[in-house]
Structure formats: structure tokens, C-alpha cells
C-alpha positions, 0 to 999 in steps of 0.5 A: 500500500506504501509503494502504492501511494509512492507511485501516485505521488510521483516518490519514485522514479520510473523503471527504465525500459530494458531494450528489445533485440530486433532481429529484422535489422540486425542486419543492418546493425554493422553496414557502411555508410553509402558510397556515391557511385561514379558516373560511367565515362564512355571514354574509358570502356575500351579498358576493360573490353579484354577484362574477364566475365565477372559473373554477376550473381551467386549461381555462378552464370557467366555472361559473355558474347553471344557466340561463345556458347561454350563459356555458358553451357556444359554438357550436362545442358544438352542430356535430351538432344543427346537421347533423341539425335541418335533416334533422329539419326536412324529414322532418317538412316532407315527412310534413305535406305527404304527409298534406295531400296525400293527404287533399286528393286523396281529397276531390276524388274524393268531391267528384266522386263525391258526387253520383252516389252521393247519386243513386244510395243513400239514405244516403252517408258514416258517420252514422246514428242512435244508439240512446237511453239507458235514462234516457229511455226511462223519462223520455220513452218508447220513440218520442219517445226515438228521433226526438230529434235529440240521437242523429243522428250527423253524416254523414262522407262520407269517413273516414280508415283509414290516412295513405294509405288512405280509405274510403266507405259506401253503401247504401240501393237496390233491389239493392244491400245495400250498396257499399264504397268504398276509395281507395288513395295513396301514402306521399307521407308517407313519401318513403324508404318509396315509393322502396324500394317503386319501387326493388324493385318493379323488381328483383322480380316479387313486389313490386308497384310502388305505385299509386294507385286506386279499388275500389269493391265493391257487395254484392248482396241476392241474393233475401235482404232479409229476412236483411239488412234489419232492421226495427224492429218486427214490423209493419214487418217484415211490411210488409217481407215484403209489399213484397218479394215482388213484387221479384226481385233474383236472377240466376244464379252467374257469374264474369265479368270485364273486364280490362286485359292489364296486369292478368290475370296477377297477378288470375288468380294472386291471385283463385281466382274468377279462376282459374275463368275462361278469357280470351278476346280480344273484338274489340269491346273495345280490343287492351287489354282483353279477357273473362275468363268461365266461358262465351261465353254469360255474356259475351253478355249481360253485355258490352252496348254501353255497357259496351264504350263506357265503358271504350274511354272511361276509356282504358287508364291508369285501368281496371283491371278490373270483375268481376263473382262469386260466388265467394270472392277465397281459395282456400276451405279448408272447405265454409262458404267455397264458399256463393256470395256475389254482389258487384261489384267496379270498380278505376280508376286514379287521375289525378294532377291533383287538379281536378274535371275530372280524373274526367270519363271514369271518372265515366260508367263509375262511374254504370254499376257502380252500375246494374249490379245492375240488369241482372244482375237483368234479364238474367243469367238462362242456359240450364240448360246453361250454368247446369248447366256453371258449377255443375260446376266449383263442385261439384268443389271442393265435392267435393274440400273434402268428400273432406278433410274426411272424411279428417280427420275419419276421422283423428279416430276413429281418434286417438280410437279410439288412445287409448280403446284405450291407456287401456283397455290402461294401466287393464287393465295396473294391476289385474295382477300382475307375472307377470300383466302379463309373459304379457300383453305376451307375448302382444301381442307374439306377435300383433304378430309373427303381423300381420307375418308375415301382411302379408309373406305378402300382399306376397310 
């Protein structure tokens, strides 16, 4: 109580206050005072541009010129690039390879081929004659402008459509308007792509597992040079005319084919020509193969000896198949698509090996594709009967596309009767009044009502 009043009466003096340790300044407890900075004198700058780099901060960083890139980074910055090259480096490996590769294996089978096809066509490959400039025509006129040698086309016996894809052109023959030749490898430039291919082909019907092949397809004249063959000139055009009309390069509509059993199920599901045929085991051809033909007769003279011959000798793992049609490879979807359109067409397995011997048991089959015009000019000729029953099965589809094609076209006039009807109604609708328009709908209503009750009379 004594020490109580003391307080109030000021007795005694305060307690001093005991100092706090701050430990947010202690840092600045013990720093310098601040220097000035002195100003920067552009005089001087050429004395320290050999100076060392400083680094300017506690991670070590170096700052130097810009293309002293090895002062800056280490190794250790460049682990990834070091992991994706090498991978980079075989993609790119591996797709020059498949490339070569294909192009390599594509050219051995026209250096195998060339001369039965140069025996064969007068002209082979994509060259030709350029057409000459209106200049000289004017400078040296019409004929001596056409036999200069600056407008021949060097002849590329081999062309390249894709990376695995390459083609051949002939023609030049009696029979032939001209031959088509495509060769068909694999992605070899694309490793990942032939293995996903392999992989779901054999998991999935759909899919077919890649291969390597020929297909050659040669069109026939038909009887129509005149239309195919141009000639340069009225004269020419008529000597042409003369010339032809002692040649006969027509045979009668067939589909006929020969076939590896591999093979019959995805032409008969793929080709609606196919589709037309019935199969047949031959005995005179191997248990791998067997005929597909509208006829027995058709087969009679079409299998000769030397056919079943050369293709006992190709052997089950090149020949594919050899068809023989007229008939379109889509099922048609009008009229124009059912004119027949005679052609030939020979696949063939590809070897593996890339030598000249490799070809030597397709390359007799081959020389007989390209003669077969010729004996289907001689002797494809059948009796009416037959020539009768193959026309049958074209002229029902032909029947079937005409029956569509009226119904749609029926279909047409009525749409467009609709509509000239609609627009008279509209146009008749505006010259009325309102009263007018409101007992004119009534009575289209009471007749729609009389055409019902008519149509549940009928059905009752």
C-alpha cells in the first residue's frame, strides 16, 4: 500500500525500459555508410573490353558474347538432344535406305522386263514428242517445226508415283491400245508404318497384310482404232481407215479368270466382274489354282496348254491371278458404267532377291499376257448360246440400273410437279382477300378430309 501511494505521488522514479533485440535489422546493425557511385565515362570502356566475365550473381552464370556458347553451357545442358539425335539419326538412316531400296528393286524388274516389252510395243517408258511453239511455226513452218529434235522428250522407262509405288507405259501393237504397268513395295521407308500394317493385318480380316507385286493391265482396241488412234492429218487418217479394215481385233464379252485359292475370296468380294463368275476346280491346273468363268465353254478355249504350263511354272508364291473382262472392277451405279470395256489384267508376286535371275519363271508367263490379245482375237469367238447366256446376266443389271433410274427420275416430276403446284397455290393465295383466302383453305381442307375418308373406305 506504501509503494502504492509512492507511485501516485510521483516518490519514485520510473523503471527504465530494458531494450528489445530486433532481429529484422540486425542486419543492418554493422553496414557502411553509402558510397556515391561514379558516373560511367564512355571514354574509358575500351579498358576493360579484354577484362574477364565477372559473373554477376551467386549461381555462378557467366555472361559473355553471344557466340561463345561454350563459356555458358556444359554438357550436362544438352542430356535430351543427346537421347533423341541418335533416334533422329536412324529414322532418317532407315527412310534413305527404304527409298534406295525400293527404287533399286523396281529397276531390276524393268531391267528384266525391258526387253520383252521393247519386243513386244513400239514405244516403252514416258517420252514422246512435244508439240512446237507458235514462234516457229511462223519462223520455220508447220513440218520442219515438228521433226526438230529440240521437242523429243527423253524416254523414262520407269517413273516414280509414290516412295513405294512405280509405274510403266506401253503401247504401240496390233491389239493392244495400250498396257499399264504398276509395281507395288513396301514402306521399307517407313519401318513403324509396315509393322502396324503386319501387326493388324493379323488381328483383322479387313486389313490386308502388305505385299509386294506386279499388275500389269493391257487395254484392248476392241474393233475401235479409229476412236483411239489419232492421226495427224486427214490423209493419214484415211490411210488409217484403209489399213484397218482388213484387221479384226474383236472377240466376244467374257469374264474369265485364273486364280490362286489364296486369292478368290477377297477378288470375288472386291471385283463385281468377279462376282459374275462361278469357280470351278480344273484338274489340269495345280490343287492351287483353279477357273473362275461365266461358262465351261469360255474356259475351253481360253485355258490352252501353255497357259496351264506357265503358271504350274511361276509356282504358287508369285501368281496371283490373270483375268481376263469386260466388265467394270465397281459395282456400276448408272447405265454409262455397264458399256463393256475389254482389258487384261496379270498380278505376280514379287521375289525378294533383287538379281536378274530372280524373274526367270514369271518372265515366260509375262511374254504370254502380252500375246494374249492375240488369241482372244483368234479364238474367243462362242456359240450364240453361250454368247446369248453371258449377255443375260449383263442385261439384268442393265435392267435393274434402268428400273432406278426411272424411279428417280419419276421422283423428279413429281418434286417438280410439288412445287409448280405450291407456287401456283402461294401466287393464287396473294391476289385474295382475307375472307377470300379463309373459304379457300376451307375448302382444301374439306377435300383433304373427303381423300381420307375415301382411302379408309378402300382399306376397310
Amino acid at each position: 500500500m506504501d509503494s502504492l501511494l509512492k507511485g501516485l505521488l510521483g516518490g519514485s522514479k520510473p523503471a527504465t525500459p530494458s531494450p528489445v533485440d530486433d532481429g529484422d535489422f540486425a542486419d543492418f546493425a554493422g553496414a557502411p555508410d553509402p558510397v556515391p557511385v561514379q558516373s560511367f565515362n564512355p571514354m574509358t570502356a575500351s579498358t576493360v573490353k579484354d577484362s574477364p566475365a565477372i559473373p554477376t550473381s551467386s549461381t555462378g552464370i557467366v555472361y559473355t558474347k553471344w557466340y561463345r556458347v561454350w563459356e555458358r553451357t556444359s554438357p550436362s545442358d544438352f542430356y535430351s538432344e543427346m537421347v533423341i539425335l541418335p533416334f533422329v539419326l536412324i529414322l532418317v538412316a532407315l527412310h534413305v535406305w527404304g527409298r534406295r531400296k525400293n527404287k533399286r528393286k523396281a529397276r531390276s524388274w524393268m531391267a528384266a522386263h525391258a526387253p520383252i516389252l521393247k519386243n513386244e510395243f513400239a514405244v516403252v517408258g514416258f517420252g514422246g514428242q512435244d508439240s512446237p511453239s507458235l514462234e516457229d511455226v511462223e519462223s520455220e513452218g508447220l513440218a520442219k517445226a515438228s521433226a526438230s529434235e529440240k521437242l523429243t522428250i527423253p524416254s523414262e522407262l520407269l517413273k516414280e508415283k509414290t516412295a513405294q509405288e512405280y509405274t510403266t507405259y506401253a503401247t504401240g501393237r496390233q491389239n493392244v491400245a495400250f498396257v499399264d504397268v504398276k509395281i507395288t513395295l513396301f514402306k521399307r521407308y517407313n519401318p513403324f508404318t509396315l509393322f502396324l500394317e503386319y501387326a493388324l493385318s493379323t488381328f483383322f480380316d479387313s486389313i490386308k497384310a502388305p505385299v509386294e507385286r506386279m499388275e500389269a493391265t493391257a487395254y484392248a482396241f476392241d474393233g475401235k482404232e479409229k476412236d483411239l488412234l489419232a492421226a495427224p492429218s486427214p490423209r493419214e487418217q484415211t490411210g488409217l481407215e484403209e489399213r484397218m479394215k482388213g484387221l479384226q481385233s474383236t472377240y466376244d464379252n467374257c469374264v474369265w479368270a485364273v486364280v490362286n485359292k489364296d486369292n478368290m475370296r477377297r477378288l470375288r468380294e472386291d471385283r463385281y466382274d468377279i462376282s459374275l463368275t462361278v469357280t470351278k476346280d480344273h484338274p489340269k491346273l495345280p490343287l492351287w489354282a483353279s477357273v473362275m468363268s461365266e461358262s465351261a465353254e469360255v474356259t475351253e478355249a481360253l485355258l490352252t496348254p501353255e497357259l496351264i504350263k506357265l503358271v504350274e511354272e511361276a509356282g504358287d508364291a508369285a501368281f496371283e491371278y490373270l483375268i481376263i473382262t469386260d466388265q467394270p472392277i465397281d459395282k456400276p451405279r448408272t447405265l454409262d458404267q455397264t458399256i463393256p470395256r475389254k482389258r487384261l489384267t496379270l498380278s505376280l508376286h514379287l521375289p525378294s532377291s533383287t538379281a536378274p535371275t530372280a524373274y526367270a519363271k514369271t518372265l515366260p508367263l509375262f511374254s504370254y499376257f502380252l500375246r494374249l490379245p492375240d488369241t482372244l482375237v483368234a479364238n474367243a469367238h462362242f456359240r450364240p448360246e453361250v454368247s446369248r447366256k453371258i449377255r443375260a446376266t449383263r442385261e439384268d443389271e442393265s435392267r435393274k440400273l434402268r428400273k432406278v433410274d426411272e424411279e428417280e427420275k419419276a421422283e423428279e416430276r413429281k418434286l417438280e410437279g410439288d412445287r409448280k403446284k405450291k407456287a401456283e397455290r402461294e401466287a393464287k393465295l396473294k391476289g385474295l382477300s382475307a375472307a377470300e383466302q379463309n373459304r379457300y383453305l376451307e375448302k382444301e381442307r374439306e377435300r383433304e378430309r373427303k381423300k381420307s375418308e375415301k382411302k379408309m373406305a378402300k382399306r376397310g
